[in-house]
N, CA, C and O atoms as a printed pandas DataFrame, in Angstrom:
     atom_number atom_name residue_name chain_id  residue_number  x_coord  y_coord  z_coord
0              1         N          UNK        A               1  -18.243  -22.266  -13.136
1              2        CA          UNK        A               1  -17.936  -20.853  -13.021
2              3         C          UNK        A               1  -18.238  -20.415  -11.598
3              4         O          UNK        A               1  -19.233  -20.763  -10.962
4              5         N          UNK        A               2  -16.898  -19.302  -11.003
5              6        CA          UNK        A               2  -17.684  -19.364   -9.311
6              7         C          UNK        A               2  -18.687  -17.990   -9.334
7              8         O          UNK        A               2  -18.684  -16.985  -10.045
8              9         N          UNK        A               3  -19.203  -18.262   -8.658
9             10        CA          UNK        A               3  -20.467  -17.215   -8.398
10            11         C          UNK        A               3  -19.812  -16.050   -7.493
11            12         O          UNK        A               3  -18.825  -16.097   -6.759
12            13         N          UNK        A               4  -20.781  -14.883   -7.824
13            14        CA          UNK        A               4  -20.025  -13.831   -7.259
14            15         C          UNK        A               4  -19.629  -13.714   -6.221
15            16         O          UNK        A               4  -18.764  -12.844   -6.117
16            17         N          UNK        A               5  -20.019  -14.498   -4.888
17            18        CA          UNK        A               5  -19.713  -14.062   -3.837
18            19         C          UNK        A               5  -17.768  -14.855   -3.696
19            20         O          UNK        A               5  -16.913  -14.385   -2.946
20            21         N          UNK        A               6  -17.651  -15.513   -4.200
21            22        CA          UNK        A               6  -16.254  -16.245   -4.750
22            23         C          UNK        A               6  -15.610  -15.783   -5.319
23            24         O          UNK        A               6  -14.443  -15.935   -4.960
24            25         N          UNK        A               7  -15.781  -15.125   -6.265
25            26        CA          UNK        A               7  -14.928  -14.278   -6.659
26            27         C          UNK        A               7  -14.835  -12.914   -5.842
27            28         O          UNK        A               7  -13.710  -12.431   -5.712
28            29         N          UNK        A               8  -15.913  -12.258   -5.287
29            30        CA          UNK        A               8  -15.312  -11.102   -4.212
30            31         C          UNK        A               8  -14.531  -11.439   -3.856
31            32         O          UNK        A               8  -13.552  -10.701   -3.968
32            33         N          UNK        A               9  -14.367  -12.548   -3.282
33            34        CA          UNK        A               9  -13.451  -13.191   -1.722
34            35         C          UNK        A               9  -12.436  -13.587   -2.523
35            36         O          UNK        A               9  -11.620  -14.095   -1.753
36            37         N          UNK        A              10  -11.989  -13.650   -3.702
37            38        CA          UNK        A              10  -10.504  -14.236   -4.416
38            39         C          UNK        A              10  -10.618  -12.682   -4.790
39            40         O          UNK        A              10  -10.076  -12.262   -3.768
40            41         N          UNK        A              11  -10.864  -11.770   -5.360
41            42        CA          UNK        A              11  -10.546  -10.790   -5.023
42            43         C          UNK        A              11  -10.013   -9.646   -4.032
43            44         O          UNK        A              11   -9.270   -8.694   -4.269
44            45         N          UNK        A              12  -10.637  -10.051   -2.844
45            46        CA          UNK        A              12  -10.868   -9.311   -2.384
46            47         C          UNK        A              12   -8.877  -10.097   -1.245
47            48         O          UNK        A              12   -7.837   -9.626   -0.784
48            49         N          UNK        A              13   -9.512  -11.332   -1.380
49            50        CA          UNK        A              13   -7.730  -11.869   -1.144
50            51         C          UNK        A              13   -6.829  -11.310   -1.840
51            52         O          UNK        A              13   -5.972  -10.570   -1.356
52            53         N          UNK        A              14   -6.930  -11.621   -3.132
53            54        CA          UNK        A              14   -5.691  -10.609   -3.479
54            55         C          UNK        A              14   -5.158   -9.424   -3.530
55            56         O          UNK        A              14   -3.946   -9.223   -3.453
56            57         N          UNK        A              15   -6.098   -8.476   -3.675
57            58        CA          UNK        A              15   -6.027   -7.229   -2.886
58            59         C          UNK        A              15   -5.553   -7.074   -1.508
59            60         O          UNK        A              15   -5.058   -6.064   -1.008
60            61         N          UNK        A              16   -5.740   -8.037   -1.047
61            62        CA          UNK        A              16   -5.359   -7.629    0.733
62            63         C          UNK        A              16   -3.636   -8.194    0.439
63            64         O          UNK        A              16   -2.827   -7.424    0.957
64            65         N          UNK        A              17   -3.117   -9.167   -0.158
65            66        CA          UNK        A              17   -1.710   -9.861   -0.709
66            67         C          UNK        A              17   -1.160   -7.994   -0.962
67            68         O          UNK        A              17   -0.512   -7.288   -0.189
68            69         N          UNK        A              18   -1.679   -7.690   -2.206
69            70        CA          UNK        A              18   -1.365   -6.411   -2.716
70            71         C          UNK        A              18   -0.949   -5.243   -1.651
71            72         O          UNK        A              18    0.050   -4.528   -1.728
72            73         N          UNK        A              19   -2.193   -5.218   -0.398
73            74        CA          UNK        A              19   -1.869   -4.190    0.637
74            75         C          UNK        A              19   -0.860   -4.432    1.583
75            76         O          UNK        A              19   -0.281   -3.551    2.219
76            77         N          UNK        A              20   -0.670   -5.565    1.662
77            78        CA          UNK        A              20    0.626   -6.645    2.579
78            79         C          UNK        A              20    1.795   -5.869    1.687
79            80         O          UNK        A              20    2.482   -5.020    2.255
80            81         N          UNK        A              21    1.938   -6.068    0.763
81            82        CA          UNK        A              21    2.872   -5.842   -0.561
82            83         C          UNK        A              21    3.428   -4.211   -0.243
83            84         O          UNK        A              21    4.600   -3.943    0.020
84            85         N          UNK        A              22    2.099   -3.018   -0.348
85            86        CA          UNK        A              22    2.285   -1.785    0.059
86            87         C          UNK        A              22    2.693   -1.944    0.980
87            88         O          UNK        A              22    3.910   -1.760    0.976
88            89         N          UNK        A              23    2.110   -2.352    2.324
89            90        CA          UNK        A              23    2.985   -1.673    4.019
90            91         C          UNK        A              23    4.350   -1.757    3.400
91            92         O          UNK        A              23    5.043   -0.788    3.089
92            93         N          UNK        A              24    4.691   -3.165    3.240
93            94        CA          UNK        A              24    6.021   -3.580    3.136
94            95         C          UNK        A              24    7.364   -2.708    1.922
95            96         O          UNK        A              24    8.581   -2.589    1.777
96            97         N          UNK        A              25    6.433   -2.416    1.485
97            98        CA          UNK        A              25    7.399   -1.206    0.335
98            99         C          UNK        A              25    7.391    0.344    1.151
99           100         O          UNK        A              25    8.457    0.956    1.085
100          101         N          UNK        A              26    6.562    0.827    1.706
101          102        CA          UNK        A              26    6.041    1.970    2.471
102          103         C          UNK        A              26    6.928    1.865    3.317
103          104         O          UNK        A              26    7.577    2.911    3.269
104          105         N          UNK        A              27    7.646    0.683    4.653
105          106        CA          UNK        A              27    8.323    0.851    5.548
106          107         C          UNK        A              27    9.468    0.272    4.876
107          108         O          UNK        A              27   10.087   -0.276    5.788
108          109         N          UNK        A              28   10.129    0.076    3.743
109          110        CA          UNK        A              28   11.549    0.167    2.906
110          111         C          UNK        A              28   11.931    1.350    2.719
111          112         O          UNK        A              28   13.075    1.760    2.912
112          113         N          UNK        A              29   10.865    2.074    2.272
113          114        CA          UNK        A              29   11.176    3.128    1.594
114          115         C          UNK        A              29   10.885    4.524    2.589
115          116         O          UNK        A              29   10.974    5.707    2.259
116          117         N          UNK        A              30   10.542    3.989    3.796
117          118        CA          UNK        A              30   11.009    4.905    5.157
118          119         C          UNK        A              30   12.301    4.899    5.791
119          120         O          UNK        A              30   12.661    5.974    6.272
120          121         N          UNK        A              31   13.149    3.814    5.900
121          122        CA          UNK        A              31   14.062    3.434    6.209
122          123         C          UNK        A              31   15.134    4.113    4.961
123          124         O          UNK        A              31   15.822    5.074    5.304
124          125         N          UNK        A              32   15.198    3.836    4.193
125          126        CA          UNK        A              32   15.657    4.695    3.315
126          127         C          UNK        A              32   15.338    6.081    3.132
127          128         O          UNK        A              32   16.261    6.718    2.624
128          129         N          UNK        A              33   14.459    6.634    3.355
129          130        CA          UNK        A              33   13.895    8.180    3.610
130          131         C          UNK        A              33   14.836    8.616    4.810
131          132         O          UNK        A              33   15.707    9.465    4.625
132          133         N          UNK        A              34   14.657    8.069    5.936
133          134        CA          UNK        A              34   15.576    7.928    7.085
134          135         C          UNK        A              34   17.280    8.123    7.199
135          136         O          UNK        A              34   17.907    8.557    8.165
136          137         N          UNK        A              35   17.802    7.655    5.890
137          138        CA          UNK        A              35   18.906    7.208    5.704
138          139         C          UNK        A              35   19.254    8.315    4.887
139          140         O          UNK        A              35   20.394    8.746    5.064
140          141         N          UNK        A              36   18.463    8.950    3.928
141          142        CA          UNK        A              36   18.903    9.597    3.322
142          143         C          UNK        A              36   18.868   11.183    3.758
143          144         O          UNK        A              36   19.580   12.102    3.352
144          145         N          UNK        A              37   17.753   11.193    4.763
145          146        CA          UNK        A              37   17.487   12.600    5.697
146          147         C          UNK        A              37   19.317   12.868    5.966
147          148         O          UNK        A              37   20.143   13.627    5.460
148          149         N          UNK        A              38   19.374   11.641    7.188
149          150        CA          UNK        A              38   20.660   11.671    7.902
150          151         C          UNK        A              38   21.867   12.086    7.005
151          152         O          UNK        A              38   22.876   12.633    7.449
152          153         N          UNK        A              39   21.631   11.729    5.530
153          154        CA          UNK        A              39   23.072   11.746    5.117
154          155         C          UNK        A              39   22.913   12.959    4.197
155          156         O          UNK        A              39   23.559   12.855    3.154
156          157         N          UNK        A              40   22.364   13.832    4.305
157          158        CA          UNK        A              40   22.321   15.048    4.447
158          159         C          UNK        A              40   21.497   15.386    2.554
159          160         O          UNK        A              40   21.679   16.381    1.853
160          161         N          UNK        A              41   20.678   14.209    2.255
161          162        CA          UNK        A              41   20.284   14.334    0.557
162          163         C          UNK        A              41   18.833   14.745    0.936
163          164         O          UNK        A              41   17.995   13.870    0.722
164          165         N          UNK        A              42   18.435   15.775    1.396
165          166        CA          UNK        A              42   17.589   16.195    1.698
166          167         C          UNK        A              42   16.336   15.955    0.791
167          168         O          UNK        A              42   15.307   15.346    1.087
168          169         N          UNK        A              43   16.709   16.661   -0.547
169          170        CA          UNK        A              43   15.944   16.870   -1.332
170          171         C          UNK        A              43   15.310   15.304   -1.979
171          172         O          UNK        A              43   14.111   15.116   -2.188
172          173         N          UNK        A              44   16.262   14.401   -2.197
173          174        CA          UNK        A              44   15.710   13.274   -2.345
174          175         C          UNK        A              44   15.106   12.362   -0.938
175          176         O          UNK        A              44   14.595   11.259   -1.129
176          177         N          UNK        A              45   15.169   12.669   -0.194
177          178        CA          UNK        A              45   14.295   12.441    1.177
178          179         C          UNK        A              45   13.039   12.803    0.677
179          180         O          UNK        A              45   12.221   11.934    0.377
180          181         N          UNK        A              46   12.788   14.079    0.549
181          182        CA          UNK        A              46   11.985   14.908    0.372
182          183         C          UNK        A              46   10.670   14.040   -1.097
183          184         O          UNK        A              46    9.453   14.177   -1.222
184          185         N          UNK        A              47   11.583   13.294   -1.845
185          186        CA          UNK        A              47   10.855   12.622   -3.059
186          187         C          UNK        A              47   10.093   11.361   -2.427
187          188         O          UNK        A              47    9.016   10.805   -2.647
188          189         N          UNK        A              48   11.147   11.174   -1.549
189          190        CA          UNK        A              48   11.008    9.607   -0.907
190          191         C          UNK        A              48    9.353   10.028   -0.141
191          192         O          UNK        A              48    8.244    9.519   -0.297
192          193         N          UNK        A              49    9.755   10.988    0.572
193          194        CA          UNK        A              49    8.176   11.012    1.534
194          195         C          UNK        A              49    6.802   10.890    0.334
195          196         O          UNK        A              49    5.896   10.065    0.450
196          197         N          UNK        A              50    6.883   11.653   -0.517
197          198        CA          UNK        A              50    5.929   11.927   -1.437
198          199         C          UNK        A              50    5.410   10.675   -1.616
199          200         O          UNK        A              50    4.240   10.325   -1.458
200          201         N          UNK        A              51    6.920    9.626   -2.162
201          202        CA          UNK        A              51    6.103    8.684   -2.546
202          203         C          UNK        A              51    5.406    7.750   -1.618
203          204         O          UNK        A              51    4.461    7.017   -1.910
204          205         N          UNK        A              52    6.155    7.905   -0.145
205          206        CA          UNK        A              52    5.552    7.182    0.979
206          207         C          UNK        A              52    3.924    7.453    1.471
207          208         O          UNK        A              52    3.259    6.690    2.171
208          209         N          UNK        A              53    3.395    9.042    0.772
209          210        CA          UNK        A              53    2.513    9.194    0.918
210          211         C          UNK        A              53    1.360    9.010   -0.191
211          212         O          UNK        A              53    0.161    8.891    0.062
212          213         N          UNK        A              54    1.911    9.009   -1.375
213          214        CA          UNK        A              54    1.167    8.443   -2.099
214          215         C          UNK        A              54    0.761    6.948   -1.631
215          216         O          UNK        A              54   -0.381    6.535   -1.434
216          217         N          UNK        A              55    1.781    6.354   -1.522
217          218        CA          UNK        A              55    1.320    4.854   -0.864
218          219         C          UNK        A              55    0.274    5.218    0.164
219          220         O          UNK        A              55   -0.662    5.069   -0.622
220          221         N          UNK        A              56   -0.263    5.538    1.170
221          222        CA          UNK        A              56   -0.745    5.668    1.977
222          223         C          UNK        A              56   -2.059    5.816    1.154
223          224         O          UNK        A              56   -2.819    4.909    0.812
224          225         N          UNK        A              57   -2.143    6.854    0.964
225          226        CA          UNK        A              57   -3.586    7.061    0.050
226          227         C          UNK        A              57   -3.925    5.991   -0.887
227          228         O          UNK        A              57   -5.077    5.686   -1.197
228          229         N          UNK        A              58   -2.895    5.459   -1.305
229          230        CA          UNK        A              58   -3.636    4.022   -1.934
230          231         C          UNK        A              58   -3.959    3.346   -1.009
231          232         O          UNK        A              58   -5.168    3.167   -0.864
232          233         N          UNK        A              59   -3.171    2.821   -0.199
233          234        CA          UNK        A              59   -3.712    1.762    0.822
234          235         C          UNK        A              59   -4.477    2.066    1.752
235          236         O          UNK        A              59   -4.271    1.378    2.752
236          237         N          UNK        A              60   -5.497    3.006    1.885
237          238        CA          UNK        A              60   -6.729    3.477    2.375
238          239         C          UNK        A              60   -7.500    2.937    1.014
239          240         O          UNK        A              60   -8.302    2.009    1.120
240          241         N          UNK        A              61   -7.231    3.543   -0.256
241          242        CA          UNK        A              61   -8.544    2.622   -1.641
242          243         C          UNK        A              61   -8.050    1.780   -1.611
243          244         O          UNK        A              61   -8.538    1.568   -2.721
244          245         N          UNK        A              62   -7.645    1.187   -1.486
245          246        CA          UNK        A              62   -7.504   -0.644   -1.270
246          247         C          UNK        A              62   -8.046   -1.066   -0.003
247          248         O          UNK        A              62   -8.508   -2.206    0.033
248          249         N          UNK        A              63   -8.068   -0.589    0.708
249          250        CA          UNK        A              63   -8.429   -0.758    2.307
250          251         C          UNK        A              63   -9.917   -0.933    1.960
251          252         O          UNK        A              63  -10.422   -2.051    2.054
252          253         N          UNK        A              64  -10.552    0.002    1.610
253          254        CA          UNK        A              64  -12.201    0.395    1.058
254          255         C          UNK        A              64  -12.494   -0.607    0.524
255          256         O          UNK        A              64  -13.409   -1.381    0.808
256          257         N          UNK        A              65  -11.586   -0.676   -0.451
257          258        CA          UNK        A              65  -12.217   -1.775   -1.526
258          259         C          UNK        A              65  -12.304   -3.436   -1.107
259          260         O          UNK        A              65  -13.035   -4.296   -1.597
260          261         N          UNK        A              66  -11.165   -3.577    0.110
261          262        CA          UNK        A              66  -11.382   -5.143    0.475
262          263         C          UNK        A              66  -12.628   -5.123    1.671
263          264         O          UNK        A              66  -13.209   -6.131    2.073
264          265         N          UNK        A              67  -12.833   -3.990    2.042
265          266        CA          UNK        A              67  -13.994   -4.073    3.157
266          267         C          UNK        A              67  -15.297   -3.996    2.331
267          268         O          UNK        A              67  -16.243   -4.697    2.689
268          269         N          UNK        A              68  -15.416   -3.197    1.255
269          270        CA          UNK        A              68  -16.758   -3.340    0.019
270          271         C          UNK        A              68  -17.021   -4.570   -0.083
271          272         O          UNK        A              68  -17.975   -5.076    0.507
272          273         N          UNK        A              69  -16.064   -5.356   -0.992
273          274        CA          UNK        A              69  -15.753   -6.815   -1.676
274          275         C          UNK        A              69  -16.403   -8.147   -0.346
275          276         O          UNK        A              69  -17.111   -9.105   -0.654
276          277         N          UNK        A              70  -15.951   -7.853    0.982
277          278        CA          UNK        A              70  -15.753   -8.660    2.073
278          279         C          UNK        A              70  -17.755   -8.816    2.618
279          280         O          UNK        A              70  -18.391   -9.779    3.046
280          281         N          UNK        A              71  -18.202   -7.238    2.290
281          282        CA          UNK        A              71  -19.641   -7.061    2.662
282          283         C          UNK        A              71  -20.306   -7.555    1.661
283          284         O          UNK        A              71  -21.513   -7.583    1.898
284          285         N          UNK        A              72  -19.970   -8.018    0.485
285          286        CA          UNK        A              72  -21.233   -8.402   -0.668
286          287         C          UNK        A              72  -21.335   -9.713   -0.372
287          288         O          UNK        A              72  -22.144  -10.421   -0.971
């Protein structure tokens, strides 16, 4: 069985996989925010940011949480 500090660190890896995962959906879904500004769908632009910012605020608690995990 691995001891805790092993499992932080396989945790704390996959979580960081996970935050790799966010940027990469966050700058799709800017580019498309982008695309859809231009083509005049404002209002769904407008959904798009929300969710670009929800991402953000997660990937700050995920951010926390692999720097917690990384210190034990």
């Amino acid at each position: 069985m691995p001891n805790n500090s092993d499992s932080n660190i396989a945790t704390a890896d996959a979580l960081t996989l996970l935050l790799h995962n966010q940027h990469a959906l966050g700058a799709a879904i800017e580019e498309v925010t982008k695309w859809l500004s231009e083509s005049g769908v404002e209002i769904v632009a407008e959904n798009a940011i929300v969710a670009m910012e929800t991402l953000d605020t997660n990937a700050k608690a995920i951010t926390d949480a692999i720097t917690r995990l990384r210190q034990l």
